[in-house]
N, CA, C and O atoms as CSV, one atom per row, in Angstrom:
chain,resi,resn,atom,element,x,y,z
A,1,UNK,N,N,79.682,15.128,76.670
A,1,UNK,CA,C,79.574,16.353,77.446
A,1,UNK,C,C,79.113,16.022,78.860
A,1,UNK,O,O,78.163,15.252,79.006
A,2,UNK,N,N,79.739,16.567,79.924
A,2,UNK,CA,C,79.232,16.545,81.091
A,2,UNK,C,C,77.360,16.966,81.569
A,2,UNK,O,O,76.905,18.035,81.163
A,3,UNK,N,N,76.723,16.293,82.172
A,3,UNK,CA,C,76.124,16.350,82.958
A,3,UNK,C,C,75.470,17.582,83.993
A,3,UNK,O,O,75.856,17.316,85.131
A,4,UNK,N,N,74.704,18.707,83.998
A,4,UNK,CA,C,74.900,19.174,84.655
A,4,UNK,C,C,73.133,18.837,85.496
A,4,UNK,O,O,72.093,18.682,84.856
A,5,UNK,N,N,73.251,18.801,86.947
A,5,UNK,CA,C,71.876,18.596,87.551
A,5,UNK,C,C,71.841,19.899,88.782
A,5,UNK,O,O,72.656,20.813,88.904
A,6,UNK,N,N,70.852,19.676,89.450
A,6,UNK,CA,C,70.483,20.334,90.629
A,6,UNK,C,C,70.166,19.419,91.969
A,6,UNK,O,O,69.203,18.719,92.281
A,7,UNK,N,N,71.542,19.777,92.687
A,7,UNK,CA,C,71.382,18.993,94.086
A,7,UNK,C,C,71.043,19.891,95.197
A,7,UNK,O,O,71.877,20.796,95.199
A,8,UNK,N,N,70.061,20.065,96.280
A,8,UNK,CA,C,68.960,20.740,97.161
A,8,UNK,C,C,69.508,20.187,98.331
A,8,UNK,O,O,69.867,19.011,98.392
A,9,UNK,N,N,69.636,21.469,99.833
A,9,UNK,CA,C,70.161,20.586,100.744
A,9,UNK,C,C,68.921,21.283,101.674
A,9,UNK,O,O,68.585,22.463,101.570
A,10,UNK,N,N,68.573,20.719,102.205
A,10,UNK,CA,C,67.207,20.900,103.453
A,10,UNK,C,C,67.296,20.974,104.584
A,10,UNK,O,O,67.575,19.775,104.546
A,11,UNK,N,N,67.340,21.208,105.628
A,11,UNK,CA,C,66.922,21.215,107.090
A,11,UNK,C,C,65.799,20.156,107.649
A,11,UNK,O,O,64.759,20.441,108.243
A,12,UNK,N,N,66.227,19.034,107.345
A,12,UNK,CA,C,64.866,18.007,108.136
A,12,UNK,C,C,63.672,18.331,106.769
A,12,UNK,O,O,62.602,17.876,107.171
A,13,UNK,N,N,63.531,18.770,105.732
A,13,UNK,CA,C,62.171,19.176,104.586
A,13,UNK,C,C,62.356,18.658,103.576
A,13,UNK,O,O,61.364,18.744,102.851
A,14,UNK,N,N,63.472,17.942,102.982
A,14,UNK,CA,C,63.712,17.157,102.051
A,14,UNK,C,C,62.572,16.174,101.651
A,14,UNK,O,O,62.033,16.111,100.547
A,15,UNK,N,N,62.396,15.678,102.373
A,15,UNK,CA,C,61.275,14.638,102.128
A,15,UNK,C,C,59.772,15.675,101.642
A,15,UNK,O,O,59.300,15.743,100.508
A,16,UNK,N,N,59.346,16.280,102.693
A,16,UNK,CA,C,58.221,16.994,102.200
A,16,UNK,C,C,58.401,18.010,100.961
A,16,UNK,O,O,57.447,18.315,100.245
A,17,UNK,N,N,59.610,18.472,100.783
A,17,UNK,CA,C,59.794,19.279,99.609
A,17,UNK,C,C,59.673,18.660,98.361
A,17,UNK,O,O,59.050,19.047,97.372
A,18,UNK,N,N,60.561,17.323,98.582
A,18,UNK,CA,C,60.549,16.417,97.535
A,18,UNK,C,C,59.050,15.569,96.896
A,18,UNK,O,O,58.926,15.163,95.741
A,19,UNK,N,N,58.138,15.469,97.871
A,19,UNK,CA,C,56.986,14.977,97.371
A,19,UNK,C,C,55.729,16.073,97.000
A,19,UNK,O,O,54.778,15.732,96.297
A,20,UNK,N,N,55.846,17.206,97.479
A,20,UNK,CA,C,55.467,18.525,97.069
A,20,UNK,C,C,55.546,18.357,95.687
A,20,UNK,O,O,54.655,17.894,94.976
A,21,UNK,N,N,57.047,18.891,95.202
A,21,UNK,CA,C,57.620,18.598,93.610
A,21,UNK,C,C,57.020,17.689,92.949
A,21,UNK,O,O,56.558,17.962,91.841
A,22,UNK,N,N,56.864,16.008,93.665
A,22,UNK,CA,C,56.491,14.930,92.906
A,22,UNK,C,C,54.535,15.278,92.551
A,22,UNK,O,O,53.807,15.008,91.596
A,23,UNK,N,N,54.364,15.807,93.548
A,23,UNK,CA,C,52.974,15.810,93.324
A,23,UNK,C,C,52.150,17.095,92.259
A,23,UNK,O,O,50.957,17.069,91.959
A,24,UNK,N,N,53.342,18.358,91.747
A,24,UNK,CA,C,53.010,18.800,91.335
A,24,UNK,C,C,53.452,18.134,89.397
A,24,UNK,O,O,52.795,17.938,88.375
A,25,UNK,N,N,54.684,18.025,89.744
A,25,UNK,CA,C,55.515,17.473,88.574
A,25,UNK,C,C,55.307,16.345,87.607
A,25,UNK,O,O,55.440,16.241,86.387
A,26,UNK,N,N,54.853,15.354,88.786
A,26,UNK,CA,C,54.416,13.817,88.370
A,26,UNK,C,C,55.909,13.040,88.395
A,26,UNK,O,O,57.021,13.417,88.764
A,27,UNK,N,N,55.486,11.970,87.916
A,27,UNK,CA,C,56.905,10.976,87.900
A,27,UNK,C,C,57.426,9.967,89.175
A,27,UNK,O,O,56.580,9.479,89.924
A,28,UNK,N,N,58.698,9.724,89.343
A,28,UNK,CA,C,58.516,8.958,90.632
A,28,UNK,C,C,60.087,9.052,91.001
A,28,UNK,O,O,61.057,9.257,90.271
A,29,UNK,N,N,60.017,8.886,92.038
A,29,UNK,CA,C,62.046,8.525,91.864
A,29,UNK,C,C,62.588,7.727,91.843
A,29,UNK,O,O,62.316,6.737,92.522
A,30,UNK,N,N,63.646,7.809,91.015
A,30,UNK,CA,C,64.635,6.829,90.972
A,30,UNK,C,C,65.431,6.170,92.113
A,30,UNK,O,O,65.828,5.006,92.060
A,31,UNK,N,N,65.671,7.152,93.333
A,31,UNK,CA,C,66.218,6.511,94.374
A,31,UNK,C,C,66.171,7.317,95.839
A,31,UNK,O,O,66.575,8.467,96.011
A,32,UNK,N,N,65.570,6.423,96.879
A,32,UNK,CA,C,65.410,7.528,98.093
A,32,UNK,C,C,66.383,7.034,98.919
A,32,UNK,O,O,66.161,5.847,99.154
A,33,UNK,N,N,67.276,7.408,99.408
A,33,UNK,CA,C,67.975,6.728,100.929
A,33,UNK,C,C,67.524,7.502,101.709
A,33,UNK,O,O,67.025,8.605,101.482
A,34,UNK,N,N,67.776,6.595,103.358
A,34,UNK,CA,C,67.373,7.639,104.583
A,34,UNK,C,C,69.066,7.509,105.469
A,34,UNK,O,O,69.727,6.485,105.295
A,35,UNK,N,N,69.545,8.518,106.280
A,35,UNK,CA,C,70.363,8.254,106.963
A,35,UNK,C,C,70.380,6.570,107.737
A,35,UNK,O,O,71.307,5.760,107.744
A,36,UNK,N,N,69.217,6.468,108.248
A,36,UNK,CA,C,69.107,5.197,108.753
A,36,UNK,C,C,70.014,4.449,107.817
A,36,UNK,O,O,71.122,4.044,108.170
A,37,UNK,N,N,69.530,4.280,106.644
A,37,UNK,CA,C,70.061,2.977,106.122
A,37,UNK,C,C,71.649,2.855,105.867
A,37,UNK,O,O,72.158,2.009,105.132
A,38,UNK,N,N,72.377,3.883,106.628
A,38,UNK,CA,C,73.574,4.008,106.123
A,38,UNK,C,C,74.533,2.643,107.307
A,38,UNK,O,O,74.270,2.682,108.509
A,39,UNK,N,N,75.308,1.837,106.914
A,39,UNK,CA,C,76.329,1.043,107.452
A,39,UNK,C,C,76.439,1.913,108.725
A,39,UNK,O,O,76.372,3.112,108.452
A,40,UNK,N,N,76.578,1.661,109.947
A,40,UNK,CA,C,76.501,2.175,111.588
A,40,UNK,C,C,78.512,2.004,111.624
A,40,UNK,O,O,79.272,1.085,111.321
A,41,UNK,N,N,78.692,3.230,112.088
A,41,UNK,CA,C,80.118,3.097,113.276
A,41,UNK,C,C,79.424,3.027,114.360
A,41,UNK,O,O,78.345,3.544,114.648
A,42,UNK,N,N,80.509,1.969,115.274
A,42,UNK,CA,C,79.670,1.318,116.683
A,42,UNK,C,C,80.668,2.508,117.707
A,42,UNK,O,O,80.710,2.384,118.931
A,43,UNK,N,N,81.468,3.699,116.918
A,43,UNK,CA,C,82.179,4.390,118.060
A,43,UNK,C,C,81.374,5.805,117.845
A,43,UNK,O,O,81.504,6.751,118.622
A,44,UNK,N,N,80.628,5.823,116.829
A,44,UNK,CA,C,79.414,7.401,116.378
A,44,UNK,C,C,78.522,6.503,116.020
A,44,UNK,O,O,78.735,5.789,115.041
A,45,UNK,N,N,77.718,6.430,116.542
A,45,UNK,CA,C,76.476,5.860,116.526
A,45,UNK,C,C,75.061,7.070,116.031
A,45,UNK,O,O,75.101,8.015,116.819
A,46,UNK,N,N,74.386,7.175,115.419
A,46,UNK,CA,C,73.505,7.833,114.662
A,46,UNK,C,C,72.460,8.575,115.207
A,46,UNK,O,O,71.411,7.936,115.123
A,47,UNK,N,N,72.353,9.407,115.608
A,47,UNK,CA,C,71.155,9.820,116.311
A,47,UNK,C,C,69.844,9.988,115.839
A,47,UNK,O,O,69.526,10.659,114.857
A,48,UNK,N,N,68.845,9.144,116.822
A,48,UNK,CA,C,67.618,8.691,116.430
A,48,UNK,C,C,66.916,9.870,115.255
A,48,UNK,O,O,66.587,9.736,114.076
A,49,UNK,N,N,66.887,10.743,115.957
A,49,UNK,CA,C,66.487,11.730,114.922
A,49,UNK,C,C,66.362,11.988,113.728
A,49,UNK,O,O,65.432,12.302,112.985
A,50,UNK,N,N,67.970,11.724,113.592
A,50,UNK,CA,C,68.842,11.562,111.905
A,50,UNK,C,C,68.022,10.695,111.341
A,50,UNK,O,O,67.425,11.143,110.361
A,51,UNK,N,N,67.727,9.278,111.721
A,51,UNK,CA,C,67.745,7.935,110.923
A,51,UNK,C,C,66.697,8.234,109.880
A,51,UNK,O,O,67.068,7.971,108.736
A,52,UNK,N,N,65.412,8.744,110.004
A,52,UNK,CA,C,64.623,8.573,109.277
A,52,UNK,C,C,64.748,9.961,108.063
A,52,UNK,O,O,63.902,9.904,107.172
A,53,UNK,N,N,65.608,11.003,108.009
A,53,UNK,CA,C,65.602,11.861,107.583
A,53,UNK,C,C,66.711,11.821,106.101
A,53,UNK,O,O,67.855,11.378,106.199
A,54,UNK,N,N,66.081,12.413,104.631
A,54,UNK,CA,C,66.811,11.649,103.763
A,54,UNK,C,C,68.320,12.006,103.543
A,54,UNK,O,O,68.832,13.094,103.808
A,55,UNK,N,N,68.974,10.861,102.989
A,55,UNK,CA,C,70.400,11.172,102.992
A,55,UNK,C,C,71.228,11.512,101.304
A,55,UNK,O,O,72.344,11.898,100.956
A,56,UNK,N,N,69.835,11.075,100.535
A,56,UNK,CA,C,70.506,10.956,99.300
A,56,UNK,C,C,68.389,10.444,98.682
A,56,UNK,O,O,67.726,9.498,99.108
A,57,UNK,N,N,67.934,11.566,97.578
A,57,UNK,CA,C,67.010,11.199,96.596
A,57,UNK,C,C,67.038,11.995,95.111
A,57,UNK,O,O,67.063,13.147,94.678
A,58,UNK,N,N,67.018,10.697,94.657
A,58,UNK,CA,C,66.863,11.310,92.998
A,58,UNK,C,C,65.757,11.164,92.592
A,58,UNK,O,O,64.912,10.317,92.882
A,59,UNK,N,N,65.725,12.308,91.644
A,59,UNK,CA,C,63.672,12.449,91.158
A,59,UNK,C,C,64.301,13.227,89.553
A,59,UNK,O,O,64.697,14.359,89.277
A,60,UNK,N,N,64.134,11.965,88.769
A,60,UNK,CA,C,64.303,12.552,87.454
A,60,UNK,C,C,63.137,13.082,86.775
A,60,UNK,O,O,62.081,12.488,86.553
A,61,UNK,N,N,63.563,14.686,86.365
A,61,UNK,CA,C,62.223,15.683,85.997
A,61,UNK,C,C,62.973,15.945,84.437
A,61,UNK,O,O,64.196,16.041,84.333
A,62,UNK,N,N,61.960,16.050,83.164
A,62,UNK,CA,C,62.222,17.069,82.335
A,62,UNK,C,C,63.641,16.375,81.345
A,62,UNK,O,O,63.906,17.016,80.328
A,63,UNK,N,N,64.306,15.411,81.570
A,63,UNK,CA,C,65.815,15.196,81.240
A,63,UNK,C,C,66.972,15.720,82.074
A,63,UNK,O,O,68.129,15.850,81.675
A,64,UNK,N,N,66.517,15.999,83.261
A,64,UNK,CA,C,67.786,16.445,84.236
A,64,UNK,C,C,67.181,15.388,85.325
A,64,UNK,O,O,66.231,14.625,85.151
A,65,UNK,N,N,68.031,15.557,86.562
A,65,UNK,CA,C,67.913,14.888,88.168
A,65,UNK,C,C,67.825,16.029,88.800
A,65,UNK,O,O,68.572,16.982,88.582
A,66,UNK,N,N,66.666,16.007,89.842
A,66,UNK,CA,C,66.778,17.532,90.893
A,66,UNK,C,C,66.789,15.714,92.057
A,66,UNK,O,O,66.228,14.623,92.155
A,67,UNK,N,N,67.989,16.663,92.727
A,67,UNK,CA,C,68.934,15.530,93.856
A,67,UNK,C,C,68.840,16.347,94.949
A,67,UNK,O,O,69.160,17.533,94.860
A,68,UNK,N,N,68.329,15.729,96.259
A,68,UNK,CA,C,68.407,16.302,97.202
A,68,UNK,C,C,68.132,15.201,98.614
A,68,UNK,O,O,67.554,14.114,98.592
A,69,UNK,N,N,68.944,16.113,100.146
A,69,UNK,CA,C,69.246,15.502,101.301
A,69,UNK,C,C,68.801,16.474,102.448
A,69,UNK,O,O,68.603,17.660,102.183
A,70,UNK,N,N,68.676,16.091,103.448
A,70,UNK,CA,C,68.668,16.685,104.465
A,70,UNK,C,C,70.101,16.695,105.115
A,70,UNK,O,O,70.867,15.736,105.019
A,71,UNK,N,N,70.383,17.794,105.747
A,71,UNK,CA,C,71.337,17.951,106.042
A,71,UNK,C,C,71.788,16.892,107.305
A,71,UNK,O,O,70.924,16.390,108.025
A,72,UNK,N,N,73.053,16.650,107.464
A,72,UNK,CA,C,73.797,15.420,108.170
A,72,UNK,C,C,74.243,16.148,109.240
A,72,UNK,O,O,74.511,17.336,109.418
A,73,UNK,N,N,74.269,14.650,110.252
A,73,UNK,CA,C,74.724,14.938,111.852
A,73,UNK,C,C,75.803,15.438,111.594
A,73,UNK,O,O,76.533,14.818,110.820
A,74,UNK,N,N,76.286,16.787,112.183
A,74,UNK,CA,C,77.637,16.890,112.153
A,74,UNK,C,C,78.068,18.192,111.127
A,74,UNK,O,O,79.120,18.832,111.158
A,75,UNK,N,N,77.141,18.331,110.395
A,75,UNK,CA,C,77.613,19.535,109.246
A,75,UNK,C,C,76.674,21.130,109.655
A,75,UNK,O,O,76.909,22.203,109.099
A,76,UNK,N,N,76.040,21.002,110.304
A,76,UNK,CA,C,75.377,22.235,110.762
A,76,UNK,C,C,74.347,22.675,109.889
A,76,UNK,O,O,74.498,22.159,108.782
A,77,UNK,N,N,73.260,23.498,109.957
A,77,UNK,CA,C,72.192,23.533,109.258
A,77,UNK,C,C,72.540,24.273,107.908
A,77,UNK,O,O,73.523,24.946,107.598
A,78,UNK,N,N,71.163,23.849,107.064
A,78,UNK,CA,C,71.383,24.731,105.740
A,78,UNK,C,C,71.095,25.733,105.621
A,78,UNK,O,O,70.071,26.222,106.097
A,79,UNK,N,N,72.116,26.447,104.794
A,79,UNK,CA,C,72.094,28.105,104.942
A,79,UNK,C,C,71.375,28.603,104.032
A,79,UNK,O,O,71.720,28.370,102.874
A,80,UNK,N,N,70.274,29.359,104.253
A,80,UNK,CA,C,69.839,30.058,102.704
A,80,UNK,C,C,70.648,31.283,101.904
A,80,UNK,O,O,70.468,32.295,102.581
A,81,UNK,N,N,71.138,31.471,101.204
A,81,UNK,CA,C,71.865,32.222,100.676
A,81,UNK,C,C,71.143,33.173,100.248
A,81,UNK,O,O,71.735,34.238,100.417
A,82,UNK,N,N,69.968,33.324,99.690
A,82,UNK,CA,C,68.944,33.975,99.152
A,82,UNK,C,C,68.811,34.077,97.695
A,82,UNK,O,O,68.592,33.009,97.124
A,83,UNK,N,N,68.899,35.175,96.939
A,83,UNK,CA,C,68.497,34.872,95.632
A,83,UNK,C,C,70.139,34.264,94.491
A,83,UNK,O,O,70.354,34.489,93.300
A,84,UNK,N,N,70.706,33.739,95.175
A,84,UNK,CA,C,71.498,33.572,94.142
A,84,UNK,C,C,71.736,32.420,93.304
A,84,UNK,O,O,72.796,32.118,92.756
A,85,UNK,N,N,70.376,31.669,93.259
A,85,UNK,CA,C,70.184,30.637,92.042
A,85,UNK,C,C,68.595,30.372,92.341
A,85,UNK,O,O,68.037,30.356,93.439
A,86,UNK,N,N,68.033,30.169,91.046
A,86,UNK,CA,C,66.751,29.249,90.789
A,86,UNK,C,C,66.504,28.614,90.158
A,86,UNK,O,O,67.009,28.771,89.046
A,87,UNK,N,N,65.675,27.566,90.324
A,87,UNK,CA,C,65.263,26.314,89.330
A,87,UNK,C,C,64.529,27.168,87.966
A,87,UNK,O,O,63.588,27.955,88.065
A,88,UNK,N,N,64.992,26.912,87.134
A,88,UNK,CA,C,63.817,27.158,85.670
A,88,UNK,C,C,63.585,26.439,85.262
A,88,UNK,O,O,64.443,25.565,85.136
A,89,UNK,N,N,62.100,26.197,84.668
A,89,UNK,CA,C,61.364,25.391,84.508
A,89,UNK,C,C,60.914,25.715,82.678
A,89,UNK,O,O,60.494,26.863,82.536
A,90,UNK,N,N,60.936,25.270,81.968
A,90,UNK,CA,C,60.619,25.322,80.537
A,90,UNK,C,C,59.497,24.413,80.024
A,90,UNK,O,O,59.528,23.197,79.833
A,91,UNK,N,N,58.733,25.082,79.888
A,91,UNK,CA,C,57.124,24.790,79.776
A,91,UNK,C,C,56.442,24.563,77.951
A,91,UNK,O,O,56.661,25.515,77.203
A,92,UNK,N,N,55.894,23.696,77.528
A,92,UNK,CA,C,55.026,23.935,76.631
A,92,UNK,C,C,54.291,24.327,75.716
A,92,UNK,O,O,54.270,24.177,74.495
A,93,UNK,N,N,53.351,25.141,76.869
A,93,UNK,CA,C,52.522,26.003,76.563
A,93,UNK,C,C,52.009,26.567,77.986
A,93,UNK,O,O,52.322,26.159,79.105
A,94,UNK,N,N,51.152,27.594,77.643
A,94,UNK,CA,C,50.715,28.623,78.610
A,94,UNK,C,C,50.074,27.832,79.490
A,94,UNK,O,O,50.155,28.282,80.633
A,95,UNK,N,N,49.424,26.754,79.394
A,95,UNK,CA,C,47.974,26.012,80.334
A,95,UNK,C,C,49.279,24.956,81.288
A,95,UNK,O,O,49.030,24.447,82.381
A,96,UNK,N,N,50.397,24.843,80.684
A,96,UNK,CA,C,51.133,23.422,81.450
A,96,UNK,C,C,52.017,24.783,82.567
A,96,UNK,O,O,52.249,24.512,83.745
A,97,UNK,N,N,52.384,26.065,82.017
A,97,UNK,CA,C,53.383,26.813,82.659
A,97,UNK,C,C,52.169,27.009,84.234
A,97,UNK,O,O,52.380,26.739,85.416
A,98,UNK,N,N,50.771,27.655,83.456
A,98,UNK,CA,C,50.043,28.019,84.978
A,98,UNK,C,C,49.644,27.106,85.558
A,98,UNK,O,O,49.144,27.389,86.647
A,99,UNK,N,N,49.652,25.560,85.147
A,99,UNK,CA,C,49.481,24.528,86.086
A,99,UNK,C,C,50.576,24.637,87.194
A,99,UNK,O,O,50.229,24.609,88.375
A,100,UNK,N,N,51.964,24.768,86.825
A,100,UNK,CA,C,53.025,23.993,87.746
A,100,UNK,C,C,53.119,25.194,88.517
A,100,UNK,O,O,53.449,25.156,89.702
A,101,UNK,N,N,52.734,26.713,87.664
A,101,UNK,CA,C,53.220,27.772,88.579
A,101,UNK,C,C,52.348,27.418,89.727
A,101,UNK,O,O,52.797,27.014,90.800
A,102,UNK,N,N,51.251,27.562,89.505
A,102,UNK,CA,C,49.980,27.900,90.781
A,102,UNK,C,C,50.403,26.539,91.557
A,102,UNK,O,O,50.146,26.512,92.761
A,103,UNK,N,N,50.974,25.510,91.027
A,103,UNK,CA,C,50.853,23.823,92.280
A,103,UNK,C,C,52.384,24.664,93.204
A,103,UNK,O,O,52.280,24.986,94.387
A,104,UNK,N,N,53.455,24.853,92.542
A,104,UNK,CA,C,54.523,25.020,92.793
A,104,UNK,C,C,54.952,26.057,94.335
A,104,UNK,O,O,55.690,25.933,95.312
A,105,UNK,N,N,53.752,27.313,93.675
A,105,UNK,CA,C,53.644,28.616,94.329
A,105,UNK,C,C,52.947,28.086,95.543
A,105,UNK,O,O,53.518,28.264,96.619
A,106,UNK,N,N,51.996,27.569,95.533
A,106,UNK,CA,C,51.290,27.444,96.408
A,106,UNK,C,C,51.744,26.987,97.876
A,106,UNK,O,O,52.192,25.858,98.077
A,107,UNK,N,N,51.580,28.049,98.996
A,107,UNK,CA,C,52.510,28.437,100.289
A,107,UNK,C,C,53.004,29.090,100.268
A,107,UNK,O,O,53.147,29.605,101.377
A,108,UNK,N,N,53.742,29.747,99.156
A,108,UNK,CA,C,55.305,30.463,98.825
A,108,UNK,C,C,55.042,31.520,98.334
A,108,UNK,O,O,53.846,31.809,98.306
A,109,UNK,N,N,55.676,32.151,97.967
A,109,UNK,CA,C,56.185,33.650,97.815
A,109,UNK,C,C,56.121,34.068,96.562
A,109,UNK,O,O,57.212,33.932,96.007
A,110,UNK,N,N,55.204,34.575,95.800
A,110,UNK,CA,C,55.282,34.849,94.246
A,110,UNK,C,C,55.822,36.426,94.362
A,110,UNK,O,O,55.382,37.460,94.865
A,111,UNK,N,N,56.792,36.112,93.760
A,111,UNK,CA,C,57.476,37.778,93.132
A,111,UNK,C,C,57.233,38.267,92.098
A,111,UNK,O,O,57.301,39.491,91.986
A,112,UNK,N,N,56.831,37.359,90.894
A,112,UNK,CA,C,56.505,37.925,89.991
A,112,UNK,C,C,55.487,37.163,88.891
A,112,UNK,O,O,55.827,36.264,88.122
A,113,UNK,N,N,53.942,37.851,89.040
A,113,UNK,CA,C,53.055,36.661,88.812
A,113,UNK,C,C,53.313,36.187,87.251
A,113,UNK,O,O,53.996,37.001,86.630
A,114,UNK,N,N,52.959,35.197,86.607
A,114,UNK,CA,C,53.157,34.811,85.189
A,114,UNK,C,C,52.369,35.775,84.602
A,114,UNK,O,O,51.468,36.483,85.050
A,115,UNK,N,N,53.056,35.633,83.131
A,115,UNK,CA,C,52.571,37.427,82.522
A,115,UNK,C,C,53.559,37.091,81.078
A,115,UNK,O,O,54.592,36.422,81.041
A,116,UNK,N,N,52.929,37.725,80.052
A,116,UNK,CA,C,53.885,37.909,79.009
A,116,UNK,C,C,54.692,39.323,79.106
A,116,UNK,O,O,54.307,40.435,79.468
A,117,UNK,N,N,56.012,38.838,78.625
A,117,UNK,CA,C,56.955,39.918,79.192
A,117,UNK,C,C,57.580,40.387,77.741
A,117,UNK,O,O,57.316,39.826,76.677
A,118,UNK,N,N,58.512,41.591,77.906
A,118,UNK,CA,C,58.759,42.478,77.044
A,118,UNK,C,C,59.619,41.539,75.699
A,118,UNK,O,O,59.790,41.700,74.490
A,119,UNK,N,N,59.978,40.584,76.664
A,119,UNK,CA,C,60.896,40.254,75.671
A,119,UNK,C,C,60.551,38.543,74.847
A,119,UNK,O,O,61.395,37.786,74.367
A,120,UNK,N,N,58.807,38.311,74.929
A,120,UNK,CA,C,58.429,36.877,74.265
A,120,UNK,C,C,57.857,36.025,75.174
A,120,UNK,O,O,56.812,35.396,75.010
A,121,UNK,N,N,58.882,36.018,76.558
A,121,UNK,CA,C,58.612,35.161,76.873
A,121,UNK,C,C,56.992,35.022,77.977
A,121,UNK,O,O,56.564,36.123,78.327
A,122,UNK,N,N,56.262,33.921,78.420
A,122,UNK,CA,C,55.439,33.997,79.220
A,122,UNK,C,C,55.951,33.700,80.580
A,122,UNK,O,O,56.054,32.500,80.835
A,123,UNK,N,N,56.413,34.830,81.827
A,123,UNK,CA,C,57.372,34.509,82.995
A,123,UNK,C,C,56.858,34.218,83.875
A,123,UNK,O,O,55.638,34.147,83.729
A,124,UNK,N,N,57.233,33.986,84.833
A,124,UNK,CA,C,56.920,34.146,86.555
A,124,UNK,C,C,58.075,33.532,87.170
A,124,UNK,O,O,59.002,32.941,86.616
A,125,UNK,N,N,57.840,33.809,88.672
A,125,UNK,CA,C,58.718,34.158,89.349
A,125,UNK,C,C,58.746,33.616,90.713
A,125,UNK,O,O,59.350,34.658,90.965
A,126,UNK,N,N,58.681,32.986,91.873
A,126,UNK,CA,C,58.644,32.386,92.999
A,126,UNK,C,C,59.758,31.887,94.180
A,126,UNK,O,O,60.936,31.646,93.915
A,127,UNK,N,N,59.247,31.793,95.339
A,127,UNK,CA,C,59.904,31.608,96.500
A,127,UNK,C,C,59.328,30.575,96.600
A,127,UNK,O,O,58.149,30.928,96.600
A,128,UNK,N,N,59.363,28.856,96.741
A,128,UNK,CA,C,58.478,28.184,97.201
A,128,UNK,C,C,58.618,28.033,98.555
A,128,UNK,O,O,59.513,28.606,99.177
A,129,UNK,N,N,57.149,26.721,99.478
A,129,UNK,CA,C,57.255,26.933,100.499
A,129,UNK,C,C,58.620,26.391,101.295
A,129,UNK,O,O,58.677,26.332,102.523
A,130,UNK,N,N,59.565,26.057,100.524
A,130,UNK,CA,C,60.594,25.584,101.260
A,130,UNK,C,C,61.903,26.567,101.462
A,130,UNK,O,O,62.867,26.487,102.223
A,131,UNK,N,N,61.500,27.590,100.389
A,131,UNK,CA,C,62.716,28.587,100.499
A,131,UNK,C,C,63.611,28.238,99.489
A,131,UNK,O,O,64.803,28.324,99.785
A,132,UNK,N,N,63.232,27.754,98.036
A,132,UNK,CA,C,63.481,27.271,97.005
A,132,UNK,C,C,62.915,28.417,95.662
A,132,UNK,O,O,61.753,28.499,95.263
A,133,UNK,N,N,63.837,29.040,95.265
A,133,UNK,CA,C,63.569,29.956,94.192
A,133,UNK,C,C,63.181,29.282,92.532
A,133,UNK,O,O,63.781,28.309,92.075
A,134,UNK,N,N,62.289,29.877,91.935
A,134,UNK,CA,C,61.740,29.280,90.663
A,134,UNK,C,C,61.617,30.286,90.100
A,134,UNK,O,O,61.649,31.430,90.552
A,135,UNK,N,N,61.322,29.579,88.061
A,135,UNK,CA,C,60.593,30.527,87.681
A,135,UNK,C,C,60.746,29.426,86.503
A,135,UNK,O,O,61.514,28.507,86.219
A,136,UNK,N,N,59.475,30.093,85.928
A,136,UNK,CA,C,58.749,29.681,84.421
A,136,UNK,C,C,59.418,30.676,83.203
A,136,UNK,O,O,59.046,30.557,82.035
């Protein structure tokens, strides 16, 4: 069966978004590139800016990859679309769900605080600080 993951595109925040995650999540990644390290055309040459900003990181969470880049010279910034996807997160128990909510939330936008809901489950709901939708 195919594979399915979550690839994240950033505005220059990739990096800080990505170690945000690591620091709430734990774990480490499997692989960071930066534009820099990419093979140079000597007729488009890279702008300083770009080099240090990531081009490609994997951070295996949970049994999936959350994959993500900063956006590239040349493609124009990333668009937020708004609510039309979020990460879910499948938790434990109640003490591991309000750990990651409160690390996760924290900066960001809670829409809907964790709570047992009508239908079993224990939810919540979030904007993080990157403009990255969640929920437990």
């Amino acid at each position: 069966m195919a594979a399915l993951n979550l690839y994240l595109t950033f505005e220059h925040q990739c990096e800080a978004a990505f170690n945000f995650y690591q620091s709430v999540l734990g774990g480490s990644f499997a692989d960071i590139n930066r534009f820099g390290d990419m093979p140079g055309d000597p007729s488009q040459p890279m702008p300083e800016e770009f080099k240090n900003r990531i081009m490609h990181v994997v951070y295996p969470v949970g049994g999936m990859l959350l994959m993500g880049s900063d956006t590239a010279p040349g493609y124009g910034p990333a668009i937020h679309q708004g609510n039309n996807f979020s990460i879910s997160i499948g938790c434990d128990s109640k003490e591991e769900a309000d750990r990651i909510f409160n690390g996760l939330s924290a900066g960001g936008n809670v829409t809907m605080p964790l709570a047992d809901t009508f239908w079993g489950a224990y939810f919540g709901m979030w904007t993080d600080q990157f403009g990255i939708n969640w929920m437990i």
